[in-house]
N, C-alpha and C positions, 0 to 999 in steps of 0.2 A: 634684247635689242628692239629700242622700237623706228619702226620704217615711217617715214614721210607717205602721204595719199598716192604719190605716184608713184614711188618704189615698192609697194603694200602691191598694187596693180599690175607692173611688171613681174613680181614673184608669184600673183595668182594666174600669171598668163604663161608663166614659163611652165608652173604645173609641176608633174612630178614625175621625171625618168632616171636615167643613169649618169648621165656626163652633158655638163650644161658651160658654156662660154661666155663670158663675160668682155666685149669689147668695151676701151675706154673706162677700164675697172676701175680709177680713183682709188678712192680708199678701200676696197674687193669690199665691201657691205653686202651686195645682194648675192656674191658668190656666199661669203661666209654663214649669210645668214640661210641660203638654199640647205646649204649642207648641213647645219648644226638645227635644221630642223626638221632633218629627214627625206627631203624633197630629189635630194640627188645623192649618188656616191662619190663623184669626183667633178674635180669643175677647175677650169681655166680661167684667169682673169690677167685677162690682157690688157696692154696699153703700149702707146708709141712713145712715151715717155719716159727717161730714166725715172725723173722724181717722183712722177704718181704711181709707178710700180715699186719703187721701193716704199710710198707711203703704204701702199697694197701690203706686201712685205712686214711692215713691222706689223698691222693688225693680224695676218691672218698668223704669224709667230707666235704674239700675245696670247691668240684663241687657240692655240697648239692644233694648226691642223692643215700644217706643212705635208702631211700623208695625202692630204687628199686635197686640195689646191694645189696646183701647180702656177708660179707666175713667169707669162711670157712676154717677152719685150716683139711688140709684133706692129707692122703699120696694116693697119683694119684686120681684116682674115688671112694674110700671110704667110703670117706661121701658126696659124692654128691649126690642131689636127682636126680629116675628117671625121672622126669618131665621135662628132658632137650630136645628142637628139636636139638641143637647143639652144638656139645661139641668140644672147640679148645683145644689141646694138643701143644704149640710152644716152642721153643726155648730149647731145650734140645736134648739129644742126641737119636738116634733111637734105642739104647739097651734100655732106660727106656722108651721108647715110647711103644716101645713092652712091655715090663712087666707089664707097665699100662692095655696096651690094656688086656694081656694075665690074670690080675687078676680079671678084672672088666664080672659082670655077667647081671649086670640091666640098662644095658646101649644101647641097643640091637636092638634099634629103633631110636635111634638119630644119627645125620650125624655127622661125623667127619671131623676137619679141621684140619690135621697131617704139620707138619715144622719142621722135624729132623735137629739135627745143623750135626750132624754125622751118619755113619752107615743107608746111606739112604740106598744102596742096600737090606742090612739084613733086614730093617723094610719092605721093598718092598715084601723081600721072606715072610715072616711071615704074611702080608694081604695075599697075594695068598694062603696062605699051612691054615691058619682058618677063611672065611670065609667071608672076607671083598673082597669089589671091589674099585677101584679104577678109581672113575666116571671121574677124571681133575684132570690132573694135569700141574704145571707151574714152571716154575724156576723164579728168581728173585735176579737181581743182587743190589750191595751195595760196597760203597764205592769206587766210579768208579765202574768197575767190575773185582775187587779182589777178591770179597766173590759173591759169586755165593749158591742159599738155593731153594731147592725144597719146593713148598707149595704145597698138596694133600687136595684132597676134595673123601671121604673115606666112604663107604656105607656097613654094615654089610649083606649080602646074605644068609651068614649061608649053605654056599656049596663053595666046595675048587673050583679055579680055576686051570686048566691047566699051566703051566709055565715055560719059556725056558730060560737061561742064562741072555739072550739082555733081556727078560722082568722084570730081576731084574735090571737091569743095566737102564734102557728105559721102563716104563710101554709104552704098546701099544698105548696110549692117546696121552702120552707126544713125541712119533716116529713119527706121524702124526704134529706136527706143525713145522713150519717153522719161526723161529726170532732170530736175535742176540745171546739172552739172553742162549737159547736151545742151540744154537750151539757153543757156549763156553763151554757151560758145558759138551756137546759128544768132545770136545777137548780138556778137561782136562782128563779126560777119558782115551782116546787115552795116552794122554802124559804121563798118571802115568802107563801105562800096558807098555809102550814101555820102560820105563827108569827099569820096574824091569824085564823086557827081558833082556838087556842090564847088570843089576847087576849078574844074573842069568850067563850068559855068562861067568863073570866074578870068578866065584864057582869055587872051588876043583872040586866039583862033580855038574854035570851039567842035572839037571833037566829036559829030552827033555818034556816028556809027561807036564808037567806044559806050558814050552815054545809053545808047539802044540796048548795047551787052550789059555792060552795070545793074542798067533795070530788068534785066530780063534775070539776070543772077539774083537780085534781091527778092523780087515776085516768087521764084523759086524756092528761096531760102526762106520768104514767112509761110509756106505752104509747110514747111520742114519744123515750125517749130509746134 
C-alpha cells in the first residue's frame, strides 16, 4: 500500500505502541496499514457514518484482519475505548476537531495525531487555551504543492499554555524548522493577510486598527521564514 505525503506523516507520528484509534476512518487506510506493518496490535477505526464504515469494512475484510481492527460507528470519541496509546483525528476540519477534542472526557492519556483540513489556527488557539501541548509539528505538501496540511502530534498536560498571535499562526515547534514545505506555507500566510490589507484599503470605511494587526502579523511571519 502506498500512502499519500500526509498519511505517510500521520503514520510516522502515530509511531509505534499497542492499540491505536482512528477517527473519521473512511476507507480504515492508515488503521490497516499501522497494523499490517507492525506498528500496532489492535486498532479501532471509527466513523459517524453508516457508509464510510461499511467502506471501512469491506477493506479491512479483504486484508483479513477482522482480529485485530475492530470497526465502530461512533460520533467523534464517544464510543471509543479508553484503552487507546493513540488517537488520530485527520482529515476534517479543525472546528470539529476541536469539538471532538472539547467533548471527549476519557481520552486524557493518549497522544494525539491532529491533520485539520481547515481552521488550523483556531484548533492551534483551543490546544493552548485547554490543556494540550503541541510536541511536533509538520506541514506536508500534495498535489505538487497546491495543498499544503499541518500534521500535529498533540499531548494532553492539563495546564494552559501561554500564547501569542505568531503561536497560533506558527506553534513554536513548527518556527524552529527550516524546509520548503514550512516555508510555503508562512508564505501563503503572508500572501492572504497582505491581499486583505489591500481589500481593506479598498472600504468605505477603513479599518486602521485591524490593518496595524495584519502588519504586525506579516512583519512577524517574514521573520519566520
Amino acid at each position: 500500500m502506498t500512502l499519500s505525503n500526509r498519511l505517510q506523516k500521520i503514520v510516522e507520528y502515530a509511531g509505534k505502541c499497542a492499540i491505536v484509534a482512528d477517527i473519521g476512518t473512511d476507507h480504515a487506510l492508515v488503521p490497516v496499514y499501522l497494523i499490517e506493518h507492525g506498528s500496532f496490535s489492535h486498532a479501532y477505526a471509527c466513523d459517524i457514518g453508516e457508509l464510510p464504515l461499511s467502506r471501512a469494512r469491506e477493506y479491512v475484510v479483504a486484508r483479513s484482519l477482522t482480529d485485530k481492527i475492530d470497526l465502530l460507528l461512533s460520533d467523534g470519541l464517544e464510543n471509543v475505548p479508553s484503552d487507546c496509546d493513540v488517537i488520530i483525528i485527520a482529515g476534517m476540519g479543525g472546528e470539529l476537531i476541536r469539538e471532538i477534542l472539547r467533548k471527549d472526557e476519557q481520552h486524557r492519556n493518549s497522544l494525539f495525531v491532529l491533520q485539520p483540513m481547515t481552521a488550523v489556527e483556531e484548533l492551534r488557539e483551543f490546544l493552548y487555551q485547554n490543556g494540550y501541548s503541541i510536541i511536533d509539528e509538520d506541514i506536508v505538501s500534495e498535489h505538487g504543492d497546491a495543498k499544503l496540511y499541518s500534521v500535529m502530534k498533540v499531548k494532553k498536560i492539563n495546564s494552559k499554555t501561554d500564547f501569542s498571535t505568531l503561536d497560533t499562526l506558527l506553534s513554536p515547534i513548527l518556527r524552529k524548522k527550516k524546509y520548503k514545505e514550512k516555508t510555503l506555507y508562512v508564505e501563503k500566510l503572508i500572501s492572504k493577510r497582505k491581499k486583505i490589507v489591500e481589500n481593506i484599503k479598498k472600504a468605505k470605511e477603513i479599518d486602521l486598527k485591524y490593518i496595524e494587526q495584519l502588519k504586525t502579523e506579516i512583519n512577524e511571519l517574514e521573520e519566520c521564514l
